[in-house]
C-alpha positions as CSV (number, residue, x, y, z in Angstrom):
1,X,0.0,0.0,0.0
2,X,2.6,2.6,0.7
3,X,4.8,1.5,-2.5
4,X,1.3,2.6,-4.2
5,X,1.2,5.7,-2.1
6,X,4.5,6.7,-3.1
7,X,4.4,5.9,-7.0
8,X,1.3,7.8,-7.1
9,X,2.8,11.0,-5.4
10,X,5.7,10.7,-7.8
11,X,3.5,10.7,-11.0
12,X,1.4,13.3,-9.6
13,X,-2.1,11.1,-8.7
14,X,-2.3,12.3,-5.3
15,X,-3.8,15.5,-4.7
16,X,-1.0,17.9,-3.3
17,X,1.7,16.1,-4.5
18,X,2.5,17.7,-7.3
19,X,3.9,17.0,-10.9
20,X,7.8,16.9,-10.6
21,X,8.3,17.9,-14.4
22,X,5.8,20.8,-13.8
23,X,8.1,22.1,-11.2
24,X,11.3,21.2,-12.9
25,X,10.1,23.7,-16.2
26,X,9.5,26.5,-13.7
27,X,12.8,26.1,-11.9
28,X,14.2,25.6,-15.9
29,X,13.9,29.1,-17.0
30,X,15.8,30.4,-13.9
31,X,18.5,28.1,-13.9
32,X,19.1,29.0,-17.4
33,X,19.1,32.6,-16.7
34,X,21.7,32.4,-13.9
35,X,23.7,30.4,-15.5
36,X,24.3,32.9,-18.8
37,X,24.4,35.6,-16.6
38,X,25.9,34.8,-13.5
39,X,27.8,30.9,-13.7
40,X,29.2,31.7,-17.1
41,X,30.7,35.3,-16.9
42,X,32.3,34.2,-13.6
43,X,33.9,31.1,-15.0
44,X,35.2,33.6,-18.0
45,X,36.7,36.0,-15.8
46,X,38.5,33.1,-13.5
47,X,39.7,31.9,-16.8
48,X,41.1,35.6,-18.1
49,X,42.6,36.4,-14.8
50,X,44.7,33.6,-15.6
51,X,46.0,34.6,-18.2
52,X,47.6,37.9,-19.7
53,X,44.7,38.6,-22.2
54,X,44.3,41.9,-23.9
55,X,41.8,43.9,-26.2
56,X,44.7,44.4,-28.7
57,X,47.8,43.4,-29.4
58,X,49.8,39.9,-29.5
59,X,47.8,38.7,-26.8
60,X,44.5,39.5,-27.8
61,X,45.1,37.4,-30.7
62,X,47.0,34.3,-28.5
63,X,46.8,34.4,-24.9
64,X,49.3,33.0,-22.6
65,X,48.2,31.3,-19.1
66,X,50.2,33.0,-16.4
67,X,48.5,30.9,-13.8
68,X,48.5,33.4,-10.7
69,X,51.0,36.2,-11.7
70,X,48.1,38.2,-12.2
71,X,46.9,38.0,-8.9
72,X,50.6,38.5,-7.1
73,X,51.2,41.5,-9.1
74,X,47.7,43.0,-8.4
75,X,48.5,42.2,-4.4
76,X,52.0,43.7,-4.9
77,X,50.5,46.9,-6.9
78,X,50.7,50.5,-5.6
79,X,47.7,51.4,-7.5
80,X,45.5,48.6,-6.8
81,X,46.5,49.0,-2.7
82,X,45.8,52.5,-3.6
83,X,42.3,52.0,-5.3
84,X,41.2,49.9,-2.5
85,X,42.1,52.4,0.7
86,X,40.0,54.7,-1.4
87,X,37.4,52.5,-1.7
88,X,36.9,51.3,2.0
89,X,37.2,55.0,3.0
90,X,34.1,55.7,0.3
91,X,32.5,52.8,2.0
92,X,33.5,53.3,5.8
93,X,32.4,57.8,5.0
94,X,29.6,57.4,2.8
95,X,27.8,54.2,4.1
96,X,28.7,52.5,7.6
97,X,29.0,56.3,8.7
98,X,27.4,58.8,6.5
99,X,24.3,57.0,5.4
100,X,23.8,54.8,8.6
101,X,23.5,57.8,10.7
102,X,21.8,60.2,9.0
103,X,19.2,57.3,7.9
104,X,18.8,56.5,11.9
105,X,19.0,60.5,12.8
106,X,16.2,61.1,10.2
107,X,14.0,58.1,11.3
108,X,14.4,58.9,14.8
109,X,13.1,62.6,14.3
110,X,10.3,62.1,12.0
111,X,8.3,59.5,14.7
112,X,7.6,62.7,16.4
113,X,7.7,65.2,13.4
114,X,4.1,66.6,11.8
115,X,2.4,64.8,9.0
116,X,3.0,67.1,6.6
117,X,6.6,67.7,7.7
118,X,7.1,63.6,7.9
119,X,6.1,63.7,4.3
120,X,8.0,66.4,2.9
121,X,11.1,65.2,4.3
122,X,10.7,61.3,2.8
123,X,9.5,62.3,-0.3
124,X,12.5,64.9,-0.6
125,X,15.3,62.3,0.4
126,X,13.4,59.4,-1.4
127,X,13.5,61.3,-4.5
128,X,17.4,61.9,-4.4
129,X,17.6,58.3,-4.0
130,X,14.5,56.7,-7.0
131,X,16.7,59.5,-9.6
132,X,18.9,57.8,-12.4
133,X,22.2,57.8,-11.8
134,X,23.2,59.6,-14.4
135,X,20.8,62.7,-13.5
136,X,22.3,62.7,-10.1
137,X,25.8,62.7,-11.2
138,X,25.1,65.5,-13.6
139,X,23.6,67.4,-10.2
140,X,26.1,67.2,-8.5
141,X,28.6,68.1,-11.3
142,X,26.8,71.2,-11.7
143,X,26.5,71.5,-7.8
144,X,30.1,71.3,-7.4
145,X,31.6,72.8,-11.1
146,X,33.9,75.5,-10.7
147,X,32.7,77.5,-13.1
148,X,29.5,79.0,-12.3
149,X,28.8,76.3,-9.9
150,X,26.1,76.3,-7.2
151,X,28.1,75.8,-4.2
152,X,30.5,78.7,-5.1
153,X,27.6,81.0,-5.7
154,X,26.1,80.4,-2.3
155,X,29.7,80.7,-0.6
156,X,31.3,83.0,-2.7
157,X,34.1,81.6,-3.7
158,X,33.7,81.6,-7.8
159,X,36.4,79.5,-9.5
160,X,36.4,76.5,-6.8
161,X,36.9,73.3,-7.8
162,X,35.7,71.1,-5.4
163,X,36.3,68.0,-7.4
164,X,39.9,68.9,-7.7
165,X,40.5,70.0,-4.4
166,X,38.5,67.4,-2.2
167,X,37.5,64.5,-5.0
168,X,36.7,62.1,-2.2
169,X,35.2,63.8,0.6
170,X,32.6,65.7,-2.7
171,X,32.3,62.1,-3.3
172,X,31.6,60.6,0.3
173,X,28.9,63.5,0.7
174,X,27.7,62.9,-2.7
175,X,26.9,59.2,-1.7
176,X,25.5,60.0,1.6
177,X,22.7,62.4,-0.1
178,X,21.8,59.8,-2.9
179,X,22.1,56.9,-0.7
180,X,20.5,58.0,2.4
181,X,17.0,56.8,1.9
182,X,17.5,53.0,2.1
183,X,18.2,53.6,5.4
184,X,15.9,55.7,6.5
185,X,13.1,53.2,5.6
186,X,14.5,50.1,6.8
187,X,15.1,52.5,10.4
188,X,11.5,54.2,10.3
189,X,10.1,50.1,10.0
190,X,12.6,49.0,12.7
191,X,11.9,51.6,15.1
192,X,7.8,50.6,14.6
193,X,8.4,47.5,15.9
194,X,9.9,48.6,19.4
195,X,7.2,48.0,21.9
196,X,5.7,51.5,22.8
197,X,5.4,50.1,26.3
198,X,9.6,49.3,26.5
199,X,9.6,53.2,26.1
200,X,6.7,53.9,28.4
201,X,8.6,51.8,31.1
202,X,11.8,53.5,30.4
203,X,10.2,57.3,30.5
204,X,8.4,56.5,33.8
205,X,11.7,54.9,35.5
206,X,13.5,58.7,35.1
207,X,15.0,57.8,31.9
208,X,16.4,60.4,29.6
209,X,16.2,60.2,25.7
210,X,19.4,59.2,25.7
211,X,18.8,56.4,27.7
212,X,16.1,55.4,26.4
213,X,17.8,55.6,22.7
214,X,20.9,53.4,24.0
215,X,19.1,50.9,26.7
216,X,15.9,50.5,24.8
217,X,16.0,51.5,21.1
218,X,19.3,50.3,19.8
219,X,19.6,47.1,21.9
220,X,15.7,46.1,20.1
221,X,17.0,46.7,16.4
222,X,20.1,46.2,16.3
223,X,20.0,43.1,13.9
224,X,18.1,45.4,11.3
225,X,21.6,48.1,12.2
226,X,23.5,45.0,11.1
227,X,21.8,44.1,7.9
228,X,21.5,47.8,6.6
229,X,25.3,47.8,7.1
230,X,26.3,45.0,5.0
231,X,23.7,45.7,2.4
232,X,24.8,49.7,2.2
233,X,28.6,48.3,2.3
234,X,28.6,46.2,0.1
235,X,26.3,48.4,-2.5
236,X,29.0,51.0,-1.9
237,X,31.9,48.8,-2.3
238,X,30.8,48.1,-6.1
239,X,29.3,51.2,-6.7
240,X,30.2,52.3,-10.2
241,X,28.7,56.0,-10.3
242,X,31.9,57.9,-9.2
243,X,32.9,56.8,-12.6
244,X,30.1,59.3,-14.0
245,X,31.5,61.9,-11.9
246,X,35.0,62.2,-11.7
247,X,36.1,59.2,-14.0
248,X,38.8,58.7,-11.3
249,X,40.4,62.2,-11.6
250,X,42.5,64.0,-11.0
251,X,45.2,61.5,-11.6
252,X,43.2,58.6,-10.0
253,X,42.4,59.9,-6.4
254,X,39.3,59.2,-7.1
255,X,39.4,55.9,-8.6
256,X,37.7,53.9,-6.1
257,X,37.6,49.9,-7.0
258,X,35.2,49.4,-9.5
259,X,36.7,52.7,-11.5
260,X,40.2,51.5,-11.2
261,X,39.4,48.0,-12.4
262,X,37.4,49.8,-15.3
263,X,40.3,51.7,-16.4
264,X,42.2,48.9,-16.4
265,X,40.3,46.6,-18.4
266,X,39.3,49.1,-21.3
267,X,41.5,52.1,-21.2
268,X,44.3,50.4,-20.2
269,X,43.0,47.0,-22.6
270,X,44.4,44.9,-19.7
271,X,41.9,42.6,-19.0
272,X,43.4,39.7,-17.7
273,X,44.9,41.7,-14.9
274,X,41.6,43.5,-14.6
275,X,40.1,40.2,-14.7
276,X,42.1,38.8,-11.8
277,X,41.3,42.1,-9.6
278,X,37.7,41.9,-10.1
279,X,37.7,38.2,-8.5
280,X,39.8,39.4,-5.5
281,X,37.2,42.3,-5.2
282,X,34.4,39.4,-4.9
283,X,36.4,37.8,-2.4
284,X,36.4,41.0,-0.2
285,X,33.0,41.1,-0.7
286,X,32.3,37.7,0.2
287,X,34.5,38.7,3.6
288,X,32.8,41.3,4.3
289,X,29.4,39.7,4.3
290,X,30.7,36.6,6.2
291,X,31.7,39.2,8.7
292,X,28.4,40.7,9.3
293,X,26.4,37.2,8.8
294,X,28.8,36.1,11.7
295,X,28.4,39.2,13.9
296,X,24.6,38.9,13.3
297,X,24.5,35.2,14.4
298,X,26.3,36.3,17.3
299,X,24.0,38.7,18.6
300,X,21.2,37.1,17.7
């Protein structure tokens, strides 16, 4: 009888059970689409950053394998070390501090704010952040220019340039402004679930709003602190838009990762070596999440 059971759940007889070739050409279509777009470009780039692959040249025609000289060199290079100080400082300004932050400061203020005030301040920060990135970058090019820019009209300081001058700190409060808004969301819903009473308790045992913020408030959401920091860091960490921006000028201070590598690779048509810093920059990434997953686990 059970032999019977189970042959009919396989084909699909018994109700609930379920047709296993049904399933299999719903799961088909994705497992197609991840592999062309994800499995295969991966396995491509392992493959060129073994070798010494270019976009012209001798060794676009006949690449050589260089197994991991690649990967030495890039660990051994001035630029890339420099490249990738610039781009945990864009990450560690602009998104663990900057965006973090001002996301909680902002979340934190509006619970008590007035309607109207509550919704002229989201729709104003959630509108920096829902723009293309190419409309924001031409913003804050104007914002910034030193020619007629808007920043030296309101200071008074015509011929500026702020780009040249500071290219990372205009770009660190460049990505707190766009970026900001994720934040405040995920903080606004995480501060809704704190138990009004918690607060109640707190207020009516002399506690100040201090207090309350660091003995009630942050201890309740401090797993949704966690994941907005690895989902910010590592959205900053391969954000491509300072490209749009400064296209790593002047003389590659601002070349954070993801511009550096691009420079490499096309510019610089060397994309085995590009190829080879692009997996090391997944294996940060895949650090850096492990990091927080492990830090979450732990105060879970």
């Amino acid at each position: 009888m059970a032999q019977q059971t189970a042959r009919r759940s396989l084909s699909g007889d018994v109700p609930g059970g379920g047709d296993r070739r049904q399933g299999l050409a719903f799961v088909v279509p994705a497992l197609l689409l991840i592999t062309v777009f994800l499995i295969l470009p991966a396995l491509w780039t392992l493959y060129l950053g073994l070798t010494d692959y270019r976009l012209t040249g001798l060794q676009a025609a006949h690449p050589k394998v260089v197994g991991t000289a690649n990967y030495t060199h890039a660990l051994g290079d001035k630029d890339f070390r420099d490249a990738l100080g610039r781009t945990l400082l864009f990450v560690l300004g602009s998104a663990i501090i900057g965006q973090n932050v001002l996301g909680f400061v902002l979340a934190w203020t509006l619970r008590s704010a007035r309607r109207w005030a509550r919704a002229l301040v989201e729709t104003l920060v959630l509108l920096a952040w829902i723009l293309p990135g190419v409309v924001v970058a031409w913003l804050w090019i104007a914002f910034l220019k030193d020619q007629g820019g808007t920043l030296n009209a309101i200071l008074h300081t015509p011929g500026r340039d702020w780009w040249f001058d500071h290219p990372m700190g205009s770009l660190i409060v460049f990505n707190v402004w766009r970026g900001t808004a994720f934040s405040m969301m995920l903080f606004t819903a995480a501060l809704s679930s704190v138990p009004p009473s918690q607060l109640e308790s707190a207020r009516l045992a002399g506690a100040s709003g201090r207090q309350q913020l660091r003995d009630v408030v942050l201890p309740g959401i401090r797993g949704h602190v966690l994941t907005n920091t690895l989902l910010i860091s590592l959205w900053t960490f391969n954000d491509f838009t300072p490209y749009l921006i400064t296209k790593g000028e002047p003389h590659g201070a601002s070349a954070v990762l993801p511009v550096y590598i691009y420079l490499t690779a096309l510019p610089g048509e060397r994309l085995g070596f590009a190829s080879a810093i692009s997996l090391i920059m997944l294996v940060i990434n895949l650090l850096l999440a492990l990091a927080y997953i492990r830090i979450l686990r732990r105060r879970a």
